[in-house]
C-alpha positions, 0 to 999 in steps of 0.5 A: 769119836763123832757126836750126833748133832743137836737136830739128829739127837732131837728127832730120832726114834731112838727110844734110849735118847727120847727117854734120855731127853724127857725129864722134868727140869724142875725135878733135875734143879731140885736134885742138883741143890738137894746134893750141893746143899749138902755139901761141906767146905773141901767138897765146895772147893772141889766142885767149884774147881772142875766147874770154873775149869769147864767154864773157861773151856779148859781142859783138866784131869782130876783126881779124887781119892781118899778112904771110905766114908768121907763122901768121894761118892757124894761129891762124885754125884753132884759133880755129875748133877751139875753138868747133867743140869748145865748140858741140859740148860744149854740145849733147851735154852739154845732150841729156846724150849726153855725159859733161863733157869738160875741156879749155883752152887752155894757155899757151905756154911762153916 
C-alpha cells in the first residue's frame, strides 16, 4: 500500500492527520519513560529486542503470549510509545522543527 510523503502528510487539511501531528513532545518523552521506567528485567529484554531488531532494519515477527496478568498489555503499550516517540523524533528533527531529544530505555533494577 502507498504511504503519503512526509510534505503531503505536512500540508494536508486533514483534520485527522493535523490532529495526529500536534502533540506535545515533552508529554510523549515523559509517558514513554513513565511506561519503560516501570518495566521489569523479561520485559526490558523484550523491548530491547524488537527495538535493536528495527534499528539494523531488520525484519521480525514477534510473538508475546502468556496468562493474565502478568503485563503483556504493558509491555505492548511501551513497545508502541517508543516507536510513537522514535517515528516522531525522526520527522521532527529531519524537517529540523525540533532540537534532538535523548532518551533510552534503562534497564530495571533487579
Amino acid at each position: 500500500m502507498p504511504t503519503p510523503s512526509v510534505e503531503a502528510a505536512a500540508r494536508s487539511t486533514n483534520l485527522l492527520i493535523i490532529d495526529e501531528l500536534d502533540y506535545d513532545m515533552s508529554d510523549e518523552v515523559s509517558r514513554f519513560e513513565s511506561l519503560a521506567i516501570g518495566l521489569n528485567s523479561d520485559q526490558y529484554h523484550v523491548i530491547r529486542s524488537v527495538d535493536d531488531t528495527h534499528h539494523r532494519g531488520e525484519g521480525g515477527l514477534f510473538f508475546l503470549y502468556g496468562c493474565g496478568g502478568i503485563g503483556k498489555t504493558y509491555l505492548w503499550n511501551t513497545i508502541i510509545s517508543n516507536f510513537d516517540l522514535t517515528s516522531t523524533l525522526s520527522y521532527l528533527q529531519h524537517h529540523q522543527e525540533l532540537p534532538l531529544y535523548s532518551y533510552s530505555v534503562k534497564k530495571p533494577h533487579t
